[in-house]
mmCIF file of the N, C-alpha and C atoms, coordinates in Angstrom:
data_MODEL
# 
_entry.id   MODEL 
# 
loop_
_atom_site.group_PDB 
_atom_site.id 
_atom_site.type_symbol 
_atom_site.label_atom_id 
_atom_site.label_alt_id 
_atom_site.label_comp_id 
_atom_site.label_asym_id 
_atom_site.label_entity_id 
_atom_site.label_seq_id 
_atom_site.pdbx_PDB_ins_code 
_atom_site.Cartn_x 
_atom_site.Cartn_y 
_atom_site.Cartn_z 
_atom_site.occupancy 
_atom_site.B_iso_or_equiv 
_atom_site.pdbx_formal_charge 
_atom_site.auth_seq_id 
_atom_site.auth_comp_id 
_atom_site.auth_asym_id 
_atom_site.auth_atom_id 
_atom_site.pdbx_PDB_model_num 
ATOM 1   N N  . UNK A 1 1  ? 69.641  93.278 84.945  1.00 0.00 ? 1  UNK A N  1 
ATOM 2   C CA . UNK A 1 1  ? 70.244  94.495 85.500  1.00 0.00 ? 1  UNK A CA 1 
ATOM 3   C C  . UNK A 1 1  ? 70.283  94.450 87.034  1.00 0.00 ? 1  UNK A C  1 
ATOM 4   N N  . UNK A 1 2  ? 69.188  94.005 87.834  1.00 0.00 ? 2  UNK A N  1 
ATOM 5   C CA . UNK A 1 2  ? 69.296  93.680 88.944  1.00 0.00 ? 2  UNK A CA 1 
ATOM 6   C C  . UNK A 1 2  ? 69.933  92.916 89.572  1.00 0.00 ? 2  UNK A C  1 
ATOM 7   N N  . UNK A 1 3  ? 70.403  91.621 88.531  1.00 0.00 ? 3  UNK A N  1 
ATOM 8   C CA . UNK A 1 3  ? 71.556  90.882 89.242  1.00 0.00 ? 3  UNK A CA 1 
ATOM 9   C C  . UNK A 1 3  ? 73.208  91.962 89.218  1.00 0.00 ? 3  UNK A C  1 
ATOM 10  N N  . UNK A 1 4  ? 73.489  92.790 88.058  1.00 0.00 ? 4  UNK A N  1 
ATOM 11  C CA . UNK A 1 4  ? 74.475  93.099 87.798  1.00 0.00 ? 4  UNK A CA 1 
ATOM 12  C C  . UNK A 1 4  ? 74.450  94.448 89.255  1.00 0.00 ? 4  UNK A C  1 
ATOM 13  N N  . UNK A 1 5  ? 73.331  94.826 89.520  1.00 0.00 ? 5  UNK A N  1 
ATOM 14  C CA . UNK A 1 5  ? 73.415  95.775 90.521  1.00 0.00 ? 5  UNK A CA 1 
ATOM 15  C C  . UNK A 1 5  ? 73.864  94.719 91.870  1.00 0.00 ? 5  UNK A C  1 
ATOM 16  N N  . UNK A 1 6  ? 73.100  93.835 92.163  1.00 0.00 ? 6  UNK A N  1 
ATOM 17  C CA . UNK A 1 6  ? 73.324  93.618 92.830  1.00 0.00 ? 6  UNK A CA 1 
ATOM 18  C C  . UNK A 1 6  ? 74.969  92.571 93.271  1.00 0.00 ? 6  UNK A C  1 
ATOM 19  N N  . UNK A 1 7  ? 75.025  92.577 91.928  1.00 0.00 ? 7  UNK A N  1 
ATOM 20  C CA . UNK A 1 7  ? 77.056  92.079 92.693  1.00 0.00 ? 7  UNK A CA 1 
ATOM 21  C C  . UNK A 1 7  ? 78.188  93.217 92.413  1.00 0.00 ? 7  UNK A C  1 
ATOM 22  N N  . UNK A 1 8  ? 77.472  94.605 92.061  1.00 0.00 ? 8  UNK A N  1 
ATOM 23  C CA . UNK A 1 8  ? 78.243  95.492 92.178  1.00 0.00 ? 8  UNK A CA 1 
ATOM 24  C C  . UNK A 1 8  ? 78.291  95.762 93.754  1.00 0.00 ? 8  UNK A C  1 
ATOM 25  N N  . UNK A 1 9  ? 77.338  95.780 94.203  1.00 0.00 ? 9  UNK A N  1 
ATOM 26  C CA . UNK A 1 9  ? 77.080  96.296 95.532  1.00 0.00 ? 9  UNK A CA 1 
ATOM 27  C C  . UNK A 1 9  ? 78.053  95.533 96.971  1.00 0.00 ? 9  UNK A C  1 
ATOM 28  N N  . UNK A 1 10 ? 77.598  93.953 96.084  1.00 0.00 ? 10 UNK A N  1 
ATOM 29  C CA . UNK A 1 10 ? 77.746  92.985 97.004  1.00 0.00 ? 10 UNK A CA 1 
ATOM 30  C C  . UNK A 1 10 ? 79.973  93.286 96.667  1.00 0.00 ? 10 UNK A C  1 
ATOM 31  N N  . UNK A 1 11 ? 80.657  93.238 95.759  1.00 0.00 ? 11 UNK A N  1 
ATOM 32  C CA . UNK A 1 11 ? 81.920  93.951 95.208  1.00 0.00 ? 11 UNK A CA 1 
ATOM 33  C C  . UNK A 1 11 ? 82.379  95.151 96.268  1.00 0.00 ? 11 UNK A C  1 
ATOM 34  N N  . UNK A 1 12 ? 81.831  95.985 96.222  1.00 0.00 ? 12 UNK A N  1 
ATOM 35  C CA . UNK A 1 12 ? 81.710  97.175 96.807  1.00 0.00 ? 12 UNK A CA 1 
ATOM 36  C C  . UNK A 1 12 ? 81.824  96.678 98.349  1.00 0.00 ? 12 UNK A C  1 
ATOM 37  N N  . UNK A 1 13 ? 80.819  96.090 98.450  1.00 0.00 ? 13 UNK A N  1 
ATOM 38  C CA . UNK A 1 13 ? 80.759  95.620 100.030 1.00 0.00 ? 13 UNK A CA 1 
ATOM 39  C C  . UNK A 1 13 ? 82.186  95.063 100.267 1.00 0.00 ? 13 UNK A C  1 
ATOM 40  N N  . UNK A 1 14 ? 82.143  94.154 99.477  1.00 0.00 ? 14 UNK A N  1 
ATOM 41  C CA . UNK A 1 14 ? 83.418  93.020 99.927  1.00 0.00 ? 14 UNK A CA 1 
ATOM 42  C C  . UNK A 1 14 ? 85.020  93.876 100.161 1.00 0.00 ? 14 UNK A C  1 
ATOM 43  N N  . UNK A 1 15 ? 84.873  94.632 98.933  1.00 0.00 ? 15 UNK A N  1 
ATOM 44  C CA . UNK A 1 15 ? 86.211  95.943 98.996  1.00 0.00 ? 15 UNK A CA 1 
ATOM 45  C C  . UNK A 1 15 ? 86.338  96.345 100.170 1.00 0.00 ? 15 UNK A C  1 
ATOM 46  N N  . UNK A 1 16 ? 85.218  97.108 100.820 1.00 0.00 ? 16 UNK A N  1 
ATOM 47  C CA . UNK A 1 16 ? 85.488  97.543 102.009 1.00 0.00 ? 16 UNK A CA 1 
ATOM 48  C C  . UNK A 1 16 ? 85.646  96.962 103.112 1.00 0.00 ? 16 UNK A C  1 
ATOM 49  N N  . UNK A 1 17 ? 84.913  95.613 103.369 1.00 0.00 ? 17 UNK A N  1 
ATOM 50  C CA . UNK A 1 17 ? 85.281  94.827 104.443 1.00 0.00 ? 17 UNK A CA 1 
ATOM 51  C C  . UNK A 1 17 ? 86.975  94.126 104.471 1.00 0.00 ? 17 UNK A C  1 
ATOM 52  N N  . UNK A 1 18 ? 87.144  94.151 103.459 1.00 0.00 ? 18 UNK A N  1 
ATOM 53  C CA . UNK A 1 18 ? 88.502  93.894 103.090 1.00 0.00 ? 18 UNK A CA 1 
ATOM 54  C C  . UNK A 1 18 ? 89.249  94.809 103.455 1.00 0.00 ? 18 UNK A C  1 
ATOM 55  N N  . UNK A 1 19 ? 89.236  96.716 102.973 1.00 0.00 ? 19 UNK A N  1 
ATOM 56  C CA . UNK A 1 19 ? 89.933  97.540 103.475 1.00 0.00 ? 19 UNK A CA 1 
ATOM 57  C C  . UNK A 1 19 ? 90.332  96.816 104.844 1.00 0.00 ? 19 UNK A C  1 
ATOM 58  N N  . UNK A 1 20 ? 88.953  97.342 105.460 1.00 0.00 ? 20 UNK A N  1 
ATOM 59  C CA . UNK A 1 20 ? 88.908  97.460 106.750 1.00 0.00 ? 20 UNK A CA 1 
ATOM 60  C C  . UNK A 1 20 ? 89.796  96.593 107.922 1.00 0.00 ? 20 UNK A C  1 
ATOM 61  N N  . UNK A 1 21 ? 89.187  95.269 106.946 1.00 0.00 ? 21 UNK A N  1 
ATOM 62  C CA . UNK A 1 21 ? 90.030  94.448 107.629 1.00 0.00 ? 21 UNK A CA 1 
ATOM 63  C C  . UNK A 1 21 ? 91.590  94.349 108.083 1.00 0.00 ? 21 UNK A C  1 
ATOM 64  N N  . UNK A 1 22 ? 92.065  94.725 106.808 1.00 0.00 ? 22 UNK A N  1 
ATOM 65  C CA . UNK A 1 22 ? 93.420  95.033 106.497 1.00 0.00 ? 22 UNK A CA 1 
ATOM 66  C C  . UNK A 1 22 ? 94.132  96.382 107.286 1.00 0.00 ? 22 UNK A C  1 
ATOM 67  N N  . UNK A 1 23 ? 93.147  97.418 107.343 1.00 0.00 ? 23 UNK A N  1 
ATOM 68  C CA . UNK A 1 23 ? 93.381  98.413 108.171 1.00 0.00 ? 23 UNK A CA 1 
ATOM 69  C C  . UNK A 1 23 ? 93.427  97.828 109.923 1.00 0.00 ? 23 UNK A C  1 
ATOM 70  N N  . UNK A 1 24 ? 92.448  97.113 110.037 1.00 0.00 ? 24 UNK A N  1 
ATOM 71  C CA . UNK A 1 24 ? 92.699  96.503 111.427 1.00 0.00 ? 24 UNK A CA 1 
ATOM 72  C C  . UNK A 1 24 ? 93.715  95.605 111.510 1.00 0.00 ? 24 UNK A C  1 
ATOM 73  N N  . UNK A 1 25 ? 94.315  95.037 111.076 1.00 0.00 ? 25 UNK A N  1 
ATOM 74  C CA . UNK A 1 25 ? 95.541  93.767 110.706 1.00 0.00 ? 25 UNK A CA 1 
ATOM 75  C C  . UNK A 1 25 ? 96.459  95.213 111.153 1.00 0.00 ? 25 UNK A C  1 
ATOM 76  N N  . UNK A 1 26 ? 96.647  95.861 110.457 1.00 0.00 ? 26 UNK A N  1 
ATOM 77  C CA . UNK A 1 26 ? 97.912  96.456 110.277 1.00 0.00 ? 26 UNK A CA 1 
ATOM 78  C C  . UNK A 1 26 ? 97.962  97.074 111.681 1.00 0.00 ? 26 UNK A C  1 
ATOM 79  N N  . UNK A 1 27 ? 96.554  97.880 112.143 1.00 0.00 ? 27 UNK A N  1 
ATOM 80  C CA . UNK A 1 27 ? 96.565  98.196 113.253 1.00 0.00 ? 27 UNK A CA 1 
ATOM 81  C C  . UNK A 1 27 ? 97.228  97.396 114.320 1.00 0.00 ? 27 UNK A C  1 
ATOM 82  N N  . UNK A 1 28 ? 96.556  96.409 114.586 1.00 0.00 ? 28 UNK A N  1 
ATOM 83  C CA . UNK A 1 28 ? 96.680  95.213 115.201 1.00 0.00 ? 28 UNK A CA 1 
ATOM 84  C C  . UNK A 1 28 ? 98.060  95.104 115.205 1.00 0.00 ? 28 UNK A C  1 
ATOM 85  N N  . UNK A 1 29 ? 98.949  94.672 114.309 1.00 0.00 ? 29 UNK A N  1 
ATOM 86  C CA . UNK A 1 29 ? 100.526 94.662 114.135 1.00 0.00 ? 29 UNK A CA 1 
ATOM 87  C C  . UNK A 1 29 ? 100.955 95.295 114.236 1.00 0.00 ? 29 UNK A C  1 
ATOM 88  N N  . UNK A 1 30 ? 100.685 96.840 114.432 1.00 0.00 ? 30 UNK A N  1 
ATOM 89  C CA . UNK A 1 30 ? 101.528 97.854 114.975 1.00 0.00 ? 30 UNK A CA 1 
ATOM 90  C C  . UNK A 1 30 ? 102.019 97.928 116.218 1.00 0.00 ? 30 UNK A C  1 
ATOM 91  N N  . UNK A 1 31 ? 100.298 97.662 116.759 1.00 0.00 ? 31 UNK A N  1 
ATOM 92  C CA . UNK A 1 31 ? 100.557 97.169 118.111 1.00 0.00 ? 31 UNK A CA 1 
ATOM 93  C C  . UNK A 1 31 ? 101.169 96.195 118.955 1.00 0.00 ? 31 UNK A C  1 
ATOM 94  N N  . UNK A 1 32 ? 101.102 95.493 118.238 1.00 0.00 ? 32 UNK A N  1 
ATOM 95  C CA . UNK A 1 32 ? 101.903 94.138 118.148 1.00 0.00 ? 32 UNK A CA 1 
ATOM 96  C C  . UNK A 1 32 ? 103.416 94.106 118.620 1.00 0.00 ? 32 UNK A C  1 
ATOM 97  N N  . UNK A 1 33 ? 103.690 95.065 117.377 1.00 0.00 ? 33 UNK A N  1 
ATOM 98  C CA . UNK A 1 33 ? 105.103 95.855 117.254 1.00 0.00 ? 33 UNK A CA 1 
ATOM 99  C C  . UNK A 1 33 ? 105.808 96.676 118.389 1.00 0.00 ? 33 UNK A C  1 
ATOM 100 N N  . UNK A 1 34 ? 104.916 97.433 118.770 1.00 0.00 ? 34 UNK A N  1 
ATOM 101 C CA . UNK A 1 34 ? 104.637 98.148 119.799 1.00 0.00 ? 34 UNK A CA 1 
ATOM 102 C C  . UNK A 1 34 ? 105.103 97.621 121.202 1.00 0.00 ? 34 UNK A C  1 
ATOM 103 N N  . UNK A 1 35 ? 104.233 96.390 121.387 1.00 0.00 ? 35 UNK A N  1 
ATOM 104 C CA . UNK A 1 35 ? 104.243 96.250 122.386 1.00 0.00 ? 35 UNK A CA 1 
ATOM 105 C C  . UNK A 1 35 ? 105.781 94.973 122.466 1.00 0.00 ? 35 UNK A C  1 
ATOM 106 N N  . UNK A 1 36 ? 105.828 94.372 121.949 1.00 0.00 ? 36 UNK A N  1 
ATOM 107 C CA . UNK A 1 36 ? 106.913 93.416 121.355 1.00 0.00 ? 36 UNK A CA 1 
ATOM 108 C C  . UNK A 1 36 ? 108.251 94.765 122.100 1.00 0.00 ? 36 UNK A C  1 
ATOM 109 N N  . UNK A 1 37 ? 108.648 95.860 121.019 1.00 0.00 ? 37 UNK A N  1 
ATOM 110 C CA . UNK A 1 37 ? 109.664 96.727 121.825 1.00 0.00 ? 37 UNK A CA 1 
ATOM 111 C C  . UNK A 1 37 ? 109.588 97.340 122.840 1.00 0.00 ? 37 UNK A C  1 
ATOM 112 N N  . UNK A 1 38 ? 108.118 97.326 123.676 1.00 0.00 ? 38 UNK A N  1 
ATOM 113 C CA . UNK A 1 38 ? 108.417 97.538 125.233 1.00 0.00 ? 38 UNK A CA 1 
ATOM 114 C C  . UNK A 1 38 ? 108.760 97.053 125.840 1.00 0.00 ? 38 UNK A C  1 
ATOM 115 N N  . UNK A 1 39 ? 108.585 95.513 125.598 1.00 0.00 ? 39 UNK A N  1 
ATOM 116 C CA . UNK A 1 39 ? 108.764 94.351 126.285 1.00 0.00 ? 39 UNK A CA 1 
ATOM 117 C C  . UNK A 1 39 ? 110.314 93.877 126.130 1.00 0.00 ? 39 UNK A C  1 
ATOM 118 N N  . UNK A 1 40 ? 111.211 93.985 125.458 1.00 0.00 ? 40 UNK A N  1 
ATOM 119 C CA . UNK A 1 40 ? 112.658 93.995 125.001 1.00 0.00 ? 40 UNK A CA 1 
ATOM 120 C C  . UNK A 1 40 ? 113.348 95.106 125.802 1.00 0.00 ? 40 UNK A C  1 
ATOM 121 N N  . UNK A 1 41 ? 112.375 96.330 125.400 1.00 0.00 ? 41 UNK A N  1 
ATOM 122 C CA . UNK A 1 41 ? 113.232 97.312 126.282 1.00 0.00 ? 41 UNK A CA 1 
ATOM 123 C C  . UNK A 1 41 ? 113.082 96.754 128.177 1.00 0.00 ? 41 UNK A C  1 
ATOM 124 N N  . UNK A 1 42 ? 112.129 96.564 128.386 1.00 0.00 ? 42 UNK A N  1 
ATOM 125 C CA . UNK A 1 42 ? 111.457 96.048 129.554 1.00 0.00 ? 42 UNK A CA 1 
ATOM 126 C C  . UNK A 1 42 ? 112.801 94.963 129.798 1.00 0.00 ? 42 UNK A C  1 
ATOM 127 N N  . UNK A 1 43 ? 112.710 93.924 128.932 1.00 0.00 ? 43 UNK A N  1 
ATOM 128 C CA . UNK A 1 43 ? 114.005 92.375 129.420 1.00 0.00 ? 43 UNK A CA 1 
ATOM 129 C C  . UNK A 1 43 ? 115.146 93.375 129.150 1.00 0.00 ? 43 UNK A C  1 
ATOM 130 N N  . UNK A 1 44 ? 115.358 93.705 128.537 1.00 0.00 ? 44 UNK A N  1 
ATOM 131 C CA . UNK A 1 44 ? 117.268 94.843 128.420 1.00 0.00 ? 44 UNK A CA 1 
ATOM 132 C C  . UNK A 1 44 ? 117.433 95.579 130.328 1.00 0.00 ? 44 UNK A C  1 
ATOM 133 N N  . UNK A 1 45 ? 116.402 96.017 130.656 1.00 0.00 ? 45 UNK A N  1 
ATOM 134 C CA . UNK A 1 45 ? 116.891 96.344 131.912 1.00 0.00 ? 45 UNK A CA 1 
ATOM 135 C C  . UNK A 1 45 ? 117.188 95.475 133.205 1.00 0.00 ? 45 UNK A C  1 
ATOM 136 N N  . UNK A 1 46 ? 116.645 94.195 132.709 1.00 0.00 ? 46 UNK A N  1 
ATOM 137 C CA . UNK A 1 46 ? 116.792 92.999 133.711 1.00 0.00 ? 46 UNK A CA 1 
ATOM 138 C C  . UNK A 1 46 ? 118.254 92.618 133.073 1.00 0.00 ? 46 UNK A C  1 
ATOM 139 N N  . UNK A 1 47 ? 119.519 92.324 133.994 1.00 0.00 ? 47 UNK A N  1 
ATOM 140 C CA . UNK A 1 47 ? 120.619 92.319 133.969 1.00 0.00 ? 47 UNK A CA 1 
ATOM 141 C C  . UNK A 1 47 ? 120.786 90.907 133.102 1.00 0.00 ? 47 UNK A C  1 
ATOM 142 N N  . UNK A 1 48 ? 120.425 90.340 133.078 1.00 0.00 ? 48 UNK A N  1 
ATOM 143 C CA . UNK A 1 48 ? 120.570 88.951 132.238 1.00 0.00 ? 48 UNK A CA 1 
ATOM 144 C C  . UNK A 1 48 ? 120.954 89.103 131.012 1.00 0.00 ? 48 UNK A C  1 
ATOM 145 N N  . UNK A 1 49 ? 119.366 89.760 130.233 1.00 0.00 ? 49 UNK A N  1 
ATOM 146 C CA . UNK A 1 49 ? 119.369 90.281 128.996 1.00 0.00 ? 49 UNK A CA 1 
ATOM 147 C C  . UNK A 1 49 ? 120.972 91.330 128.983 1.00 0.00 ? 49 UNK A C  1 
ATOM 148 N N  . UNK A 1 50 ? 120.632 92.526 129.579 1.00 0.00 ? 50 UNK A N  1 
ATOM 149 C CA . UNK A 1 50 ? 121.893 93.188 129.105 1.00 0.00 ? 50 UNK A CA 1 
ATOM 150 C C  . UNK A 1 50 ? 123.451 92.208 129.277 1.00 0.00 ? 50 UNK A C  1 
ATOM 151 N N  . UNK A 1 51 ? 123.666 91.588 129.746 1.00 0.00 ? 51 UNK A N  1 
ATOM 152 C CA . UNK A 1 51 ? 124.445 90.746 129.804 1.00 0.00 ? 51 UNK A CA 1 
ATOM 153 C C  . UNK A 1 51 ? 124.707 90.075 128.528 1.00 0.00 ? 51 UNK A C  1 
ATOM 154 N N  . UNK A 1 52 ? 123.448 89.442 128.049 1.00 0.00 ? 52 UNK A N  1 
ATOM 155 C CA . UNK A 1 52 ? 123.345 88.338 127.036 1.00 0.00 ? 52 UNK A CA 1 
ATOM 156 C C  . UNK A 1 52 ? 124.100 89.636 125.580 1.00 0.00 ? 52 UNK A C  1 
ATOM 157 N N  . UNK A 1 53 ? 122.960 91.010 125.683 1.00 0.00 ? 53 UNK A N  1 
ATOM 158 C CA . UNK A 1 53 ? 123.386 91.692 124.802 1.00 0.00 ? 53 UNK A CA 1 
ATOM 159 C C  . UNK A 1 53 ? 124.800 92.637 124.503 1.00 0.00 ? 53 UNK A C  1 
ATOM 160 N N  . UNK A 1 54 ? 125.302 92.114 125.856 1.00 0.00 ? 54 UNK A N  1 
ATOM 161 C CA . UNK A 1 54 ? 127.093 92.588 125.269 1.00 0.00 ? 54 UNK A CA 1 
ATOM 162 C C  . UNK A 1 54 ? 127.756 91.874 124.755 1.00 0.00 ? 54 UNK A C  1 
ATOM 163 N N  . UNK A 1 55 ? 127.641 90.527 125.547 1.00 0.00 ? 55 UNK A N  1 
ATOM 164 C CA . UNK A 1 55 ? 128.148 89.315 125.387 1.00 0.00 ? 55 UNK A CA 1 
ATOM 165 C C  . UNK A 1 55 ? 127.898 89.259 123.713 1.00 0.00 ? 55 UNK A C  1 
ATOM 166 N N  . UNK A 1 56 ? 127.116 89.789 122.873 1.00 0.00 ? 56 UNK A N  1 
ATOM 167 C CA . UNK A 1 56 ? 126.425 89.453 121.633 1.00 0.00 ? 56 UNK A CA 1 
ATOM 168 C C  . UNK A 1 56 ? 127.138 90.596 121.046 1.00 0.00 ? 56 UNK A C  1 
ATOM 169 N N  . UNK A 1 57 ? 126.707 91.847 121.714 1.00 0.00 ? 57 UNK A N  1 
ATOM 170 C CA . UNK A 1 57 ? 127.682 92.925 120.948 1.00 0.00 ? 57 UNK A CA 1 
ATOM 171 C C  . UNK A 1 57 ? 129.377 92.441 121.479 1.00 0.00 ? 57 UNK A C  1 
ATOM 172 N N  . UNK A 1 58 ? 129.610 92.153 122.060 1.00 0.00 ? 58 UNK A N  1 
ATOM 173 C CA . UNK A 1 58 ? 131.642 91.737 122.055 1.00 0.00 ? 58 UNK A CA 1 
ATOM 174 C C  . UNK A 1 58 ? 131.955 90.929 120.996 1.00 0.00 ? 58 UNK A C  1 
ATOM 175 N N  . UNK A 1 59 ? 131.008 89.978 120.770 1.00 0.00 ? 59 UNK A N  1 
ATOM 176 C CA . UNK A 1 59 ? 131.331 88.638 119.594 1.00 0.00 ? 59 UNK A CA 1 
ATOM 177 C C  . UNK A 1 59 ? 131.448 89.583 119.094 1.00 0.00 ? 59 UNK A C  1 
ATOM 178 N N  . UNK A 1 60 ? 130.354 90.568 118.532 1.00 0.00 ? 60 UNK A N  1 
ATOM 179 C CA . UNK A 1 60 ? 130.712 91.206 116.489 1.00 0.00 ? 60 UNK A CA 1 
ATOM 180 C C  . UNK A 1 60 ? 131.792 91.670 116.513 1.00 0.00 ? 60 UNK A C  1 
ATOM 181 N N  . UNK A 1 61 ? 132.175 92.526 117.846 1.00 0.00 ? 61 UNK A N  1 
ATOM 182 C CA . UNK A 1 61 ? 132.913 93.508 117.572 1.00 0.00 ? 61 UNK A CA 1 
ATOM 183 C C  . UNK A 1 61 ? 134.455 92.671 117.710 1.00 0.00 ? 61 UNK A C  1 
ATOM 184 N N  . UNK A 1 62 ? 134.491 91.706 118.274 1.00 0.00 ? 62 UNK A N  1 
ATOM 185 C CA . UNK A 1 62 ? 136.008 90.805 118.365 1.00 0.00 ? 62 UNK A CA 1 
ATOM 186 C C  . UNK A 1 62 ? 136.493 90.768 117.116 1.00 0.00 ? 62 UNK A C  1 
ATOM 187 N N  . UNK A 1 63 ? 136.025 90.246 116.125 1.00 0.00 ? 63 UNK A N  1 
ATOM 188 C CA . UNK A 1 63 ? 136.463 90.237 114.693 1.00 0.00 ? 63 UNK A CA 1 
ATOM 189 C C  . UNK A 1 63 ? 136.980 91.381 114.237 1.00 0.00 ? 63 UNK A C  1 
ATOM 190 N N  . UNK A 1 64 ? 136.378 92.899 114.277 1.00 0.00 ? 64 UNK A N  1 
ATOM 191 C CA . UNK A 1 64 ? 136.692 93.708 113.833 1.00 0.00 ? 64 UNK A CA 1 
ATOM 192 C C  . UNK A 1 64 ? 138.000 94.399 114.753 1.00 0.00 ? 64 UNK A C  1 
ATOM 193 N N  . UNK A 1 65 ? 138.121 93.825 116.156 1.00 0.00 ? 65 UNK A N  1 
ATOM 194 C CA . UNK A 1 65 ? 139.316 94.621 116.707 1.00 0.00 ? 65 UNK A CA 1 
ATOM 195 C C  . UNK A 1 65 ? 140.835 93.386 115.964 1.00 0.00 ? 65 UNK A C  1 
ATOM 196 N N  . UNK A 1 66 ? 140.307 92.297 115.720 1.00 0.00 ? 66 UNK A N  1 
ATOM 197 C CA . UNK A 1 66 ? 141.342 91.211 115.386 1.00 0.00 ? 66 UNK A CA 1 
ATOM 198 C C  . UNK A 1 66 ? 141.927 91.988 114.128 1.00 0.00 ? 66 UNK A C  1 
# 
């Protein structure tokens, strides 16, 4: 009985370090996320990027004025 207690516990344990973990991952990648679209918005105001991104929006849209 004491072994069976004790890998319930040790189960139990593992579940939650697992949550947790996973809760921090996701955290982590939000931020991730986060910071990833500041940084885009950040290059979009440097003229290059917006450049690159018309140049990118004109291609799609050429087809559809053809």
């Amino acid at each position: 009985m004491s072994r069976l207690s004790r890998l319930s516990r040790l189960s139990r344990l593992s579940r939650l370090s697992r949550l947790s973990r996973l809760s921090r991952l996701s955290r982590l990648l939000r931020l991730s996320r986060l910071s990833l679209m500041s940084r885009m918005s950040r290059m979009s105001r440097v003229p290059r990027m917006s450049r690159l991104l018309r140049q990118s929006r004109v291609s799609r849209l050429s087809p559809l004025s053809r």
